[in-house]
C-alpha positions as CSV (number, residue, x, y, z in Angstrom):
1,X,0.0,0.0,0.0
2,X,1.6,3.4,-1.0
3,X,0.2,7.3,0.8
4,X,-2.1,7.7,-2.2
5,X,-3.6,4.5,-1.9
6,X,-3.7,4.8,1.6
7,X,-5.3,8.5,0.9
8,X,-7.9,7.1,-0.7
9,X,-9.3,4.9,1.7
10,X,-9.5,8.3,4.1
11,X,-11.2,10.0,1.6
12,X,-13.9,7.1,1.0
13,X,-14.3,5.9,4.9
14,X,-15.3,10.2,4.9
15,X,-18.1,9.3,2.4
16,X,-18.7,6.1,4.8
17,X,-19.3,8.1,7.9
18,X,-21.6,10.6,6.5
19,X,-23.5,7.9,5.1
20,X,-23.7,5.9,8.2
21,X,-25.3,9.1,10.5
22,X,-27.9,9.9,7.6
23,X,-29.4,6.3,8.1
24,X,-28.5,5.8,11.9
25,X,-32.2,6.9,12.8
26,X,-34.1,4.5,10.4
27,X,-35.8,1.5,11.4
28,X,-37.4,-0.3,8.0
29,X,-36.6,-3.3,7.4
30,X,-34.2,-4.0,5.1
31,X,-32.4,-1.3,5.8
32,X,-28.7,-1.1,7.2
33,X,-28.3,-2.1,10.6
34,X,-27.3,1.0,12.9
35,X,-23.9,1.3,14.2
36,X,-25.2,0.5,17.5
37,X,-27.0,-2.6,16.5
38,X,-23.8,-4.2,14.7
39,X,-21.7,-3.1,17.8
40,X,-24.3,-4.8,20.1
41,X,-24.0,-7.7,17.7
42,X,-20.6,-7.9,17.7
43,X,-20.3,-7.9,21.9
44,X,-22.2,-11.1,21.7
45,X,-19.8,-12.5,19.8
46,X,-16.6,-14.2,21.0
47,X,-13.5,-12.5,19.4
48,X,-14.1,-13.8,15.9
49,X,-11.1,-16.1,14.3
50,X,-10.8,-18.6,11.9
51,X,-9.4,-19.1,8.2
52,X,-11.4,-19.3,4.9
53,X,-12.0,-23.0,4.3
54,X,-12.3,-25.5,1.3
55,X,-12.0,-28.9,2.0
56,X,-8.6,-30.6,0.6
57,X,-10.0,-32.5,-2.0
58,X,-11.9,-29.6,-4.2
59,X,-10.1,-27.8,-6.1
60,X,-12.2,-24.9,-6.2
61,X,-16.3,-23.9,-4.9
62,X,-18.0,-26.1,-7.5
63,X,-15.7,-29.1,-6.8
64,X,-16.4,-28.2,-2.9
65,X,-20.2,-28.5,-3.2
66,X,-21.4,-30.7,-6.4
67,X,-23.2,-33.8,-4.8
68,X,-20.8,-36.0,-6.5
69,X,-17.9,-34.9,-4.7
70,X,-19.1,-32.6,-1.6
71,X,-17.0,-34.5,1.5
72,X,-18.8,-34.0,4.2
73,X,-16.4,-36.8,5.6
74,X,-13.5,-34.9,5.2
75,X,-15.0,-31.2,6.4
76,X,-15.7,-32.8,9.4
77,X,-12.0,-33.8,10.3
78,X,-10.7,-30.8,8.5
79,X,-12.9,-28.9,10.6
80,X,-12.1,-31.1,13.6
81,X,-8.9,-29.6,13.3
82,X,-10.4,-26.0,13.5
83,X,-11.9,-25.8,16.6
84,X,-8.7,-28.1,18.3
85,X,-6.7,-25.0,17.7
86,X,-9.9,-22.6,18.7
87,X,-11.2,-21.1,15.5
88,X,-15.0,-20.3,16.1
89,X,-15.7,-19.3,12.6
90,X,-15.3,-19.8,9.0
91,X,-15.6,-18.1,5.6
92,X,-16.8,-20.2,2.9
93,X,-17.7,-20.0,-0.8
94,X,-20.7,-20.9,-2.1
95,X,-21.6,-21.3,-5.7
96,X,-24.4,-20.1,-7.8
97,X,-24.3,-23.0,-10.9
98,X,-23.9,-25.5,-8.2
99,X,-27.1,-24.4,-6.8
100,X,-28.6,-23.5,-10.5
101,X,-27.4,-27.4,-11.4
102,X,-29.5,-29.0,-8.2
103,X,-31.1,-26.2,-6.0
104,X,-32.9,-28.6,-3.0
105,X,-29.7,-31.1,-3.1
106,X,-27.3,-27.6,-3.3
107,X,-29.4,-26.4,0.2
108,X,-29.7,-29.2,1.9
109,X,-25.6,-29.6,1.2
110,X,-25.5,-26.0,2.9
111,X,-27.5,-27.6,5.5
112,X,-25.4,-30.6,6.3
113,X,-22.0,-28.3,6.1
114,X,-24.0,-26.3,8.8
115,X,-24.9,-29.0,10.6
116,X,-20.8,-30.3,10.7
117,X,-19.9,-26.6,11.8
118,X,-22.2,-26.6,14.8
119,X,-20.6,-29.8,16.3
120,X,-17.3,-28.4,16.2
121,X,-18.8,-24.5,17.7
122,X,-18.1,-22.9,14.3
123,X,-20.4,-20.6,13.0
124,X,-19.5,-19.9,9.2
125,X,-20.1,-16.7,7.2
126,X,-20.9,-17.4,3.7
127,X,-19.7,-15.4,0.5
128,X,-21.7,-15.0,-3.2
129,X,-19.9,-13.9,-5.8
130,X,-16.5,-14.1,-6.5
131,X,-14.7,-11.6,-9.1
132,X,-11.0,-13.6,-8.9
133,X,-9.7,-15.8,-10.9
134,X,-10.9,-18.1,-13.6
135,X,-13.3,-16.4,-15.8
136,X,-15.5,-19.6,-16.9
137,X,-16.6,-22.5,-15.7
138,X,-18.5,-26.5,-16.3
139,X,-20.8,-28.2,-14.3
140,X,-19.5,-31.5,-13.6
141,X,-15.9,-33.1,-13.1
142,X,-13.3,-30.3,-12.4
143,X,-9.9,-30.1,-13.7
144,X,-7.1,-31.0,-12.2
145,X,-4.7,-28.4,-10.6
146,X,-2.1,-27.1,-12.6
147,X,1.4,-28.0,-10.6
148,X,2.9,-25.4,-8.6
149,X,0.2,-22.5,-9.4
150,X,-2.0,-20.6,-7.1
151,X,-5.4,-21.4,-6.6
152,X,-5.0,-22.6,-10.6
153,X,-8.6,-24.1,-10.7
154,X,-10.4,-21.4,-8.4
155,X,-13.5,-20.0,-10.1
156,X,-15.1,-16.0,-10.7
157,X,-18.8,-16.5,-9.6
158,X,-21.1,-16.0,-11.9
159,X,-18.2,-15.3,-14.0
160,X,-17.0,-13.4,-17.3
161,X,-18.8,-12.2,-19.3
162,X,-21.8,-13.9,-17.1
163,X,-21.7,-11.4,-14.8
164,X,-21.9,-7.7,-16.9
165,X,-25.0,-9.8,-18.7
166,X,-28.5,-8.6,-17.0
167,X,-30.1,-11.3,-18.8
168,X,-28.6,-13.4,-16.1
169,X,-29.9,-11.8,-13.1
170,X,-33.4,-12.9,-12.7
171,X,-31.2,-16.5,-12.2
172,X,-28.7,-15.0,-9.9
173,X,-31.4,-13.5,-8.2
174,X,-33.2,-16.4,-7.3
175,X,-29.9,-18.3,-6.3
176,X,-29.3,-15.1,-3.9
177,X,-32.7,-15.1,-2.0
178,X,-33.3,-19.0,-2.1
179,X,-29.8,-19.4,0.1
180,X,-30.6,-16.5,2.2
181,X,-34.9,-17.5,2.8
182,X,-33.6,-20.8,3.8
183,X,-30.9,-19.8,6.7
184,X,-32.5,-15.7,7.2
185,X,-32.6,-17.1,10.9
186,X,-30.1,-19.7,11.3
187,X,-28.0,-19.1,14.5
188,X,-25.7,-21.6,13.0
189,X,-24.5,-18.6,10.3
190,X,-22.4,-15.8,11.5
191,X,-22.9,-13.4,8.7
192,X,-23.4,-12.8,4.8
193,X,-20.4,-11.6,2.5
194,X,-21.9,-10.6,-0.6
195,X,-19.3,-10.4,-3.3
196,X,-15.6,-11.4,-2.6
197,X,-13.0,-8.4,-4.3
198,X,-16.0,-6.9,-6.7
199,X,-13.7,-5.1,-9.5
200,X,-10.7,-7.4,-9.6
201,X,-9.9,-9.2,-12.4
202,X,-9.8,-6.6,-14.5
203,X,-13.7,-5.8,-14.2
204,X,-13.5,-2.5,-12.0
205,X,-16.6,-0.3,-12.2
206,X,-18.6,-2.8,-14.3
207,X,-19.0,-5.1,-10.9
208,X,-21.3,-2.2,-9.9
209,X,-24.8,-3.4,-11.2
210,X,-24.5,-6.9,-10.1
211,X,-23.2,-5.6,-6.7
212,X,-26.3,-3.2,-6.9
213,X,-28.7,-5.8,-7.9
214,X,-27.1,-8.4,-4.9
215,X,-27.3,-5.8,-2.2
216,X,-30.9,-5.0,-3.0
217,X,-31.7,-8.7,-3.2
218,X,-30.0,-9.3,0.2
219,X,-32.1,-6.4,2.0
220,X,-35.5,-7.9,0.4
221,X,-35.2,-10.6,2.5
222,X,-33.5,-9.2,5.4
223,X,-31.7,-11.7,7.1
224,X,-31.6,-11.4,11.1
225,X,-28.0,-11.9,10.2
226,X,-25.7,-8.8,9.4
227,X,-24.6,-8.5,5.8
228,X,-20.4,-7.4,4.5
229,X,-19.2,-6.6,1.4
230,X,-15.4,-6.8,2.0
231,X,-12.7,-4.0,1.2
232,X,-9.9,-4.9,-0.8
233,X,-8.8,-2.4,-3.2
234,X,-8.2,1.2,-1.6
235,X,-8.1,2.8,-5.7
236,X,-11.8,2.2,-6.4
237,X,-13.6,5.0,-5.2
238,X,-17.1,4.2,-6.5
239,X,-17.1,0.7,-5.2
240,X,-15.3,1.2,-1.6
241,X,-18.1,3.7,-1.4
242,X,-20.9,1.0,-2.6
243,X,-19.4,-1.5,-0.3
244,X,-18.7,0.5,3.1
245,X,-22.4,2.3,2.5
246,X,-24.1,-1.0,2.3
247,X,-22.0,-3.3,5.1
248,X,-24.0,-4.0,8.9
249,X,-20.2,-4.9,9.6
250,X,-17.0,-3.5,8.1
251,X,-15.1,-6.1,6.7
252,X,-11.8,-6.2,4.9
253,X,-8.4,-7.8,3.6
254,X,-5.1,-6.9,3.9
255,X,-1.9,-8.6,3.1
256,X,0.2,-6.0,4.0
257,X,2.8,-6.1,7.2
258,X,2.0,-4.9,10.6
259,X,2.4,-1.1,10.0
260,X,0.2,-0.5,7.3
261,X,-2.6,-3.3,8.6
262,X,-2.3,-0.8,12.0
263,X,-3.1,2.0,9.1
264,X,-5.7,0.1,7.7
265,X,-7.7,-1.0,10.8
266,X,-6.9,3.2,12.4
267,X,-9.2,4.1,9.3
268,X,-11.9,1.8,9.2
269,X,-12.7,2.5,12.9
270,X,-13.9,6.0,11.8
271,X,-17.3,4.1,10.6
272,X,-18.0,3.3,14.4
273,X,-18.9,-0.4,13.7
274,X,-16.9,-3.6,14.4
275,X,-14.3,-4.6,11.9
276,X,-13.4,-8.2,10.8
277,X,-9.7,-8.8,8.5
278,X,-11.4,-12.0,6.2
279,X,-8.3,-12.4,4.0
280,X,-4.7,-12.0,5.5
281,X,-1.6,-14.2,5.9
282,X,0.8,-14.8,3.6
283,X,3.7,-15.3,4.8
284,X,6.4,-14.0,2.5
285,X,4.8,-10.5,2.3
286,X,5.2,-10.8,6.4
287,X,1.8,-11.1,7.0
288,X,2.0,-13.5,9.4
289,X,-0.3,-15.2,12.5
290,X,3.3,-14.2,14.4
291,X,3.0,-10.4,13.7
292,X,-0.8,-9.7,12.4
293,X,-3.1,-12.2,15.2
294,X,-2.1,-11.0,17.7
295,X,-2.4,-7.0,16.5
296,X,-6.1,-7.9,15.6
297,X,-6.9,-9.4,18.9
298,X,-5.3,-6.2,20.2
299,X,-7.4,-4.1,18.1
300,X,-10.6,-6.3,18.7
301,X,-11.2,-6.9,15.0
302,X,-11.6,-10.5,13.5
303,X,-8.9,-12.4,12.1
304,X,-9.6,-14.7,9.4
305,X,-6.7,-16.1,7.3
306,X,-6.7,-17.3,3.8
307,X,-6.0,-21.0,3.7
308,X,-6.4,-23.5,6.4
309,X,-5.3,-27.7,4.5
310,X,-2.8,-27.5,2.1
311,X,-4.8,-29.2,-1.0
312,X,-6.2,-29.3,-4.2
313,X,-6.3,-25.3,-4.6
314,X,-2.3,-25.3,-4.2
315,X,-2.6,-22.2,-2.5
316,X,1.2,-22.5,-0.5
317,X,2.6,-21.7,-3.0
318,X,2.6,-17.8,-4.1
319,X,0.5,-15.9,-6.4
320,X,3.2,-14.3,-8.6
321,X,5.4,-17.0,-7.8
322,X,4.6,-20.5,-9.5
323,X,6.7,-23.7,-9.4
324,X,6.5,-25.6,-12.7
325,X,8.3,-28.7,-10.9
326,X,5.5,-28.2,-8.2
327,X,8.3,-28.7,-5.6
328,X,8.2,-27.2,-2.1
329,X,8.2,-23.4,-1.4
330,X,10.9,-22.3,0.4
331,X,7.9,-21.4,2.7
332,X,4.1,-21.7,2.5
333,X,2.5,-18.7,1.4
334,X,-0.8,-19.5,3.1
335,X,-2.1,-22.7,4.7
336,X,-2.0,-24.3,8.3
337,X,-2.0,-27.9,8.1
338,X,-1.2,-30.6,6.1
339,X,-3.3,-33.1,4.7
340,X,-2.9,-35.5,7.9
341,X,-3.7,-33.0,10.2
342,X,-0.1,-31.8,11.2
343,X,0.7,-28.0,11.4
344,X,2.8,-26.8,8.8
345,X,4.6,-24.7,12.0
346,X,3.8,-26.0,15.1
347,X,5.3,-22.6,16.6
348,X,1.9,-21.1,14.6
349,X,-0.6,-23.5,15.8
350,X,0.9,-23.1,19.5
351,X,0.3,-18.9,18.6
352,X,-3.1,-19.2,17.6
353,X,-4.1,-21.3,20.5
354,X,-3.0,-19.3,22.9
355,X,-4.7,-16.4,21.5
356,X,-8.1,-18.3,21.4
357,X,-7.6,-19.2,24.6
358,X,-7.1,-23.0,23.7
């Protein structure tokens, strides 16, 4: 993050607080929750921690929740795991052609990962739309991940062009409000992310409508849940704007070392509400559960990591840094454990325990 960057985001969390005192005083539903709701929310609430989570074995979110290979098996020892080192939460990725492809089976999938969560004392939030990576996808098998390469299979929800296409939102839209009906008043969920990184991948502004049109949908059916759309990208004025205006909760993700996530987290506490980090961690920009956990528990804002098995989505190694020998980082970029349950550090594991209290 450079001073202009970090400029903007003063400049936009400005257009955040006015926005948040001209709605404090109304009630309707379907409205933004006040600031002093989501506080009260958050206070009820153990310190939020926990990483975002695919199982092992799926190489991205259709792979994850397709009946022919959803593992419910294997989420619950991977998520076994979670709770042994005190993680309360998790932030998942659902996916809209997987539901599209088999909508009861897709919910009652939803149900049973729910289900695995709650014995374990996890409450998941749950993201939508997805503007990273691979542009298109299939129903059906999944390919197989491309050695050494980041996340090489993951998958933009609804996708490109899909998602710029109106013609496809009277779909999307029942995908959106079918989920959100069938868990409004789950205790099991923690919260609703709308759209992971709208704008990335190229698409900037043109993320707008369908962020528009998912907000909107979300507020229809107004979920006693809170609902996020998180920061990522401190250049887009327009969409940091759409995204802080419209979030119950302020969430966000940072990579960057301590002294700019301290930055970060000094500016998003002008909006008054409670703050949750859902992507940070990797290690080799030293962002790291050794330097950035414990700052967050400091600062009382969540902590969720990307990465939690080292699997399928070949996400220790780097983004910018692929191994075509698919040999082993010098060290993991993200990821905690390793497929038989070991910590890839044990020094890390101990960490996070003790800061959860384990």
């Amino acid at each position: 993050m450079n001073i202009k960057k970090f400029l903007t985001t003063a400049f936009c969390l400005s257009l955040l607080v006015s926005s948040v005192f001209a709605q404090k005083d109304k009630k309707l539903p379907g409205q933004v929750w006040s600031v002093e709701k989501a506080n009260e929310w958050y206070k009820n609430n153990r310190w939020l921690t926990g990483a975002n989570y695919i199982p092992a074995n799926a190489i991205n979110q259709l792979e994850m929740w397709q009946a022919d290979t959803f593992s419910p098996d294997l989420i619950d020892k991977e998520l076994g795991w979670a709770n042994d080192i005190g993680f309360n939460t998790l932030r998942v990725f659902l996916y809209s052609k997987a539901y599209k492809q088999d909508p009861q089976g897709f919910l009652k999938r939803v149900d049973q990962f729910l289900a695995i969560a709650d014995k374990h004392q996890i409450k998941p939030m749950f993201v939508f739309f997805d503007d990273c990576w691979n542009k298109t996808s299939e129903i059906g098998k999944q390919p197989a991940p491309k050695t050494g390469i980041h996340n090489s299979g993951w998958l933009q929800d609804p996708g490109d062009p899909a998602f710029k296409e109106e013609a496809n939102f009277p779909e999307l839209e029942v995908y959106v409000k079918a989920v959100l009906t069938r868990f409004a008043n789950d205790k099991r969920v923690l919260l609703w992310d709308l759209y992971n990184e709208p704008g990335n991948s190229g698409k900037l502004e043109s993320s707008i409508p369908l962020l528009t049109k998912t907000i909107e949908w979300a507020r229809a059916v107004n979920p006693s849940q809170p609902i996020s759309i998180g920061l990522w990208s401190w250049g887009f004025e327009k969409l940091n704007k759409l995204q802080l205006a419209n979030s119950d909760i302020v969430t966000y993700h940072n990579y960057e070392a301590p002294d700019w996530h301290q930055r970060t987290i000094d500016l998003l506490k002008a909006s008054g509400r409670p703050l949750i980090c859902t992507e940070y961690m990797a290690r080799t920009r030293n962002s790291r559960f050794s330097n950035i956990m414990p700052l967050l528990k400091k600062e009382n804002v969540g902590a969720i990591n990307w990465g939690f098995v080292a699997g399928k989505t070949n996400t220790k190694y780097a983004w910018d840094t692929p191994l075509a020998d698919g040999s082993e980082p010098i060290e993991w970029f993200h990821e905690i454990f390793n497929q038989d349950g070991t910590p890839y550090r044990k020094d890390e594991t101990d960490l996070i325990k003790k800061l959860n209290g384990k």
